[in-house]
C-alpha positions in Angstrom: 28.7 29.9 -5.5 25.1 28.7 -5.4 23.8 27.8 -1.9 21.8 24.6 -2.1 19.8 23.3 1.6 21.2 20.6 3.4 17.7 18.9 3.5 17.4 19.3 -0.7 16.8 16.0 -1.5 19.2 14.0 -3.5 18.7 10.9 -6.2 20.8 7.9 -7.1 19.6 5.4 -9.8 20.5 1.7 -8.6 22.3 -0.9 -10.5 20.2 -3.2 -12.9 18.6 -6.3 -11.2 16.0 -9.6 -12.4 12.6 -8.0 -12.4 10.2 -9.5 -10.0 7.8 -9.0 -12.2 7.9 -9.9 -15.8 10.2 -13.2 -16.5 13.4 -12.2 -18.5 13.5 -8.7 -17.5 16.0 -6.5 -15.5 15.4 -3.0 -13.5 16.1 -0.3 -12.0 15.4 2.1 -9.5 15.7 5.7 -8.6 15.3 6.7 -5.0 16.0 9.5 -2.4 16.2 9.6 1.2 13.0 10.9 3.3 14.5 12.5 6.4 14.5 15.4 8.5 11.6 17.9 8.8 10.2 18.0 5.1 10.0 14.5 4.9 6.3 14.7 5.0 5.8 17.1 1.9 8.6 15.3 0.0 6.6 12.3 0.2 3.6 14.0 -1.1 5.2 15.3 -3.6 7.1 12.4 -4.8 4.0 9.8 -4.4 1.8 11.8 -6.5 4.9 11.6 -9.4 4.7 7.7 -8.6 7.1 7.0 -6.0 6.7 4.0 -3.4 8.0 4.4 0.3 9.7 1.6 1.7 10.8 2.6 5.4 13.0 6.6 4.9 13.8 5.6 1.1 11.4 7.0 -1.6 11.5 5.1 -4.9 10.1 4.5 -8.5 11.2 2.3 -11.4 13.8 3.8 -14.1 13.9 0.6 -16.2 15.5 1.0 -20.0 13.0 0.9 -22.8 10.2 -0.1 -20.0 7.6 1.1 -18.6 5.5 -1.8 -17.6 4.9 -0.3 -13.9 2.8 1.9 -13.7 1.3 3.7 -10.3 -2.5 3.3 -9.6 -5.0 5.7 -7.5 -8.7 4.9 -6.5 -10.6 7.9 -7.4 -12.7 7.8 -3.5 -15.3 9.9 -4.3 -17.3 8.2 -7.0 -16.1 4.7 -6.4 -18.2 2.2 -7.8 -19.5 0.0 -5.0 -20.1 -3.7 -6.8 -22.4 -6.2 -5.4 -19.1 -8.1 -4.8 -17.7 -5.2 -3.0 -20.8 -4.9 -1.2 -20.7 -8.3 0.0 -17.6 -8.6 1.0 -18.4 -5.6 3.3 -20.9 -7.2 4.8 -19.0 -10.4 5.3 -16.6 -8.4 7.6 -18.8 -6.1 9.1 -17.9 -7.8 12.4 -14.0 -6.8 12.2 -13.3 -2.8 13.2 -9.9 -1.3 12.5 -7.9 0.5 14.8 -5.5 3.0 13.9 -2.6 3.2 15.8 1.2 4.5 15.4 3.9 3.2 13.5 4.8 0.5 16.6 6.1 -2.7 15.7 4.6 -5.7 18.3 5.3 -9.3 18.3 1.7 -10.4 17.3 2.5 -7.9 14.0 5.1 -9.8 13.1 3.8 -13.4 13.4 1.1 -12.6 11.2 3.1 -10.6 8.8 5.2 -13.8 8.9 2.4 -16.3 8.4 1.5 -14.1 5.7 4.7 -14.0 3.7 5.3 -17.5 4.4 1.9 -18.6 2.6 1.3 -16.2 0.0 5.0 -14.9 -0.8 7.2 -17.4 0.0 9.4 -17.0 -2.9 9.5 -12.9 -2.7 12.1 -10.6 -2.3 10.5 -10.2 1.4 10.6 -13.8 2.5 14.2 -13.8 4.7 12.6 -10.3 6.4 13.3 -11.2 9.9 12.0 -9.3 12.9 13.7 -6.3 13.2 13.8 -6.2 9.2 9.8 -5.9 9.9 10.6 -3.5 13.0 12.4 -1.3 11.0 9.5 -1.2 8.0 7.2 0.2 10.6 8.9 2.5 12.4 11.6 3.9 10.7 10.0 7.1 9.3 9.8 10.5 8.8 6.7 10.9 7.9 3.1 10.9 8.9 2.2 7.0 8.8 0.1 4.7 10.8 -0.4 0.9 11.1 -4.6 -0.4 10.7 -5.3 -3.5 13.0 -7.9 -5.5 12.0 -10.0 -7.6 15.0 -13.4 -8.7 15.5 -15.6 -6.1 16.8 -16.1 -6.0 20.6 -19.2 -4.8 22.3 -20.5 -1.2 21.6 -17.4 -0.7 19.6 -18.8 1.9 17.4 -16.5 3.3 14.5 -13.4 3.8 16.7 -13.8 1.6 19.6 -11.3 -1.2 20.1 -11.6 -4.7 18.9 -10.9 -8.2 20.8 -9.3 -11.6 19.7 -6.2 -11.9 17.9 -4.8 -9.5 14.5 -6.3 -11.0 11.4 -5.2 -8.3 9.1 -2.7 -5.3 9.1 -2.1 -2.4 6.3 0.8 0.0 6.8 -0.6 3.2 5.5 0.9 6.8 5.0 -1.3 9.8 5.5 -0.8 12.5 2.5 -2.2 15.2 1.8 -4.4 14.2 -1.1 -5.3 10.6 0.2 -4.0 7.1 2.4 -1.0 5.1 0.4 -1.1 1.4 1.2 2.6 0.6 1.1 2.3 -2.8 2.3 -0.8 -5.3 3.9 -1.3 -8.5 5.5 -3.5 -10.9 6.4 -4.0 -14.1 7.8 -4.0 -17.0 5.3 -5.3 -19.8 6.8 -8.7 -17.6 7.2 -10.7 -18.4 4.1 -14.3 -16.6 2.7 -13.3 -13.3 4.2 -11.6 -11.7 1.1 -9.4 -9.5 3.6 -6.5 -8.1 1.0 -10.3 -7.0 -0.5 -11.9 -5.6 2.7 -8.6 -3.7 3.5 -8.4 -1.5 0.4 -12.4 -1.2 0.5 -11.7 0.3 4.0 -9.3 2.8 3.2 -11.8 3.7 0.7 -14.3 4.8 3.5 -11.2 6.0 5.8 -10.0 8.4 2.7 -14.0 9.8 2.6 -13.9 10.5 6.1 -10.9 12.2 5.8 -12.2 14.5 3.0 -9.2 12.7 1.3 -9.7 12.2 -2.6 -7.3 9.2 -3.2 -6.1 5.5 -2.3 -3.1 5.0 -3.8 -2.3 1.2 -4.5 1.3 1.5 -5.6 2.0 -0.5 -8.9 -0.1 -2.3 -11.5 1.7 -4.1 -14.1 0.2 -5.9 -17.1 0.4 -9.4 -17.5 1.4 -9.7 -13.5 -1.6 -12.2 -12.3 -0.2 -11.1 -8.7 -1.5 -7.4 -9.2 -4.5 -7.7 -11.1 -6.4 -7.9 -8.8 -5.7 -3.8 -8.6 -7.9 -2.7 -11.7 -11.6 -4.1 -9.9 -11.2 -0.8 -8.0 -12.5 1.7 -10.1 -12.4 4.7 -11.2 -9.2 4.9 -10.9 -6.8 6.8 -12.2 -3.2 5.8 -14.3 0.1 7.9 -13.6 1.4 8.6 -17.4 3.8 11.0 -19.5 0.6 13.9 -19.7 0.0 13.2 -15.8 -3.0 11.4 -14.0 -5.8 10.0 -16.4 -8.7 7.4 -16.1 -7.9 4.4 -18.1 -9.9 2.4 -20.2 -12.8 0.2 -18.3 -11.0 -2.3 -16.1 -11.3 -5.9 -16.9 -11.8 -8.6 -14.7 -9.3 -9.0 -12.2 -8.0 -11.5 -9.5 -9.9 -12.2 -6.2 -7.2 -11.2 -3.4 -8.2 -13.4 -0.9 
């Protein structure tokens, strides 16, 4: 009888659902459970294939005669720095982020809540309560961190601490081939700043410190104004059939304010 190990990872496909995404659709999902001590490899493994981590599940779309998702990776090393880029880093060159543990606090959560309530009020995220947004932080099994934006205190350097309230968070996995945004907030009522913007453009410089060759962004679908925002960072690189490959020049995209 063939021996298989307890921690071999298992998938189930889940029942079809209205797609968030594209009106008039349905999907699915496949996912697996990231636990015990191979967690952190699994994740690798499964992000660079396209998978998403939402707390210990690993996913990716399995949608029937669809494949409008598809996963996105800024290339770090010859990133394109745009004057727009380059402005909005000098916008918020008084905020320094702080990169601390996967430890929910109440200031998080108001912001997070502020956030959703603005911005993504009509989400499949919008009923999250608090220990909905405790549990997205901390239950892991892998190597994962939250980035807390504040306004730069006094000689606070590249790592120093900042002061003043949390104006932006990202919840960020560490892998080894690069940092994987799975999910980042900001405050809304803060205008000019660009933060959704500033974020990604810091995990750009986080990743080169690092020695790290990727951002991953999750999913970029066509014809959802919410994500296009996405293809402005460039190169980047498409997950399809033959593997990873730089896609035609990006268009225009959204401002993520």
């Amino acid at each position: 009888m063939t021996q298989h190990p307890v921690d071999a990872p298992q998938f189930y496909l889940t029942a079809p659902s209205n797609c968030p995404y594209l009106p008039g659709r349905q999907e699915r999902k496949v996912f697996t459970h990231l636990v015990g001590i191979r967690a952190g490899g699994l994740n690798d493994v499964l992000t660079q294939g396209g998978f998403r981590r939402s707390q210990n599940i690993a996913y990716r779309p399995a949608c029937d005669g669809c494949r409008a998702c598809v996963s996105v990776r800024i290339r770090v090393d010859d990133f394109l720095w745009t004057k727009s880029f380059r402005r909005n880093l000098r916008i918020n060159q008084d905020l320094i982020g702080l990169e601390q543990g996967p430890m929910p606090t109440s200031e998080q959560y108001s912001l997070f809540r502020r956030y959703l309530d603005a911005r993504h009020f009509d989400g499949g995220m919008a009923d999250m309560t608090v220990l909905d947004f405790s549990m997205m932080i901390e239950d892991t099994h892998v190597d994962t961190m939250v980035v807390e934006y504040r306004l730069r205190g006094p000689d606070s350097g590249i790592s120093g601490r900042g002061r003043g309230p949390v104006m932006a968070a990202a919840l960020t996995d560490v892998l080894s081939d690069g940092l994987s945004m799975v999910y980042s907030f900001y405050d809304p009522e803060i205008e000019g700043r660009g933060l959704g913007t500033f974020m990604i453009l810091d995990h750009v410089r986080r990743a080169r410190r690092r020695g790290l060759p990727y951002v991953y962004l999750g999913y970029w679908v066509e014809g959802a104004r919410k994500m296009d925002y996405k293809r402005r960072f460039a190169p980047q690189e498409h997950l399809q059939p033959q593997g990873w490959v730089i896609p035609e020049p990006p268009m225009e995209g959204g401002e993520e304010d």
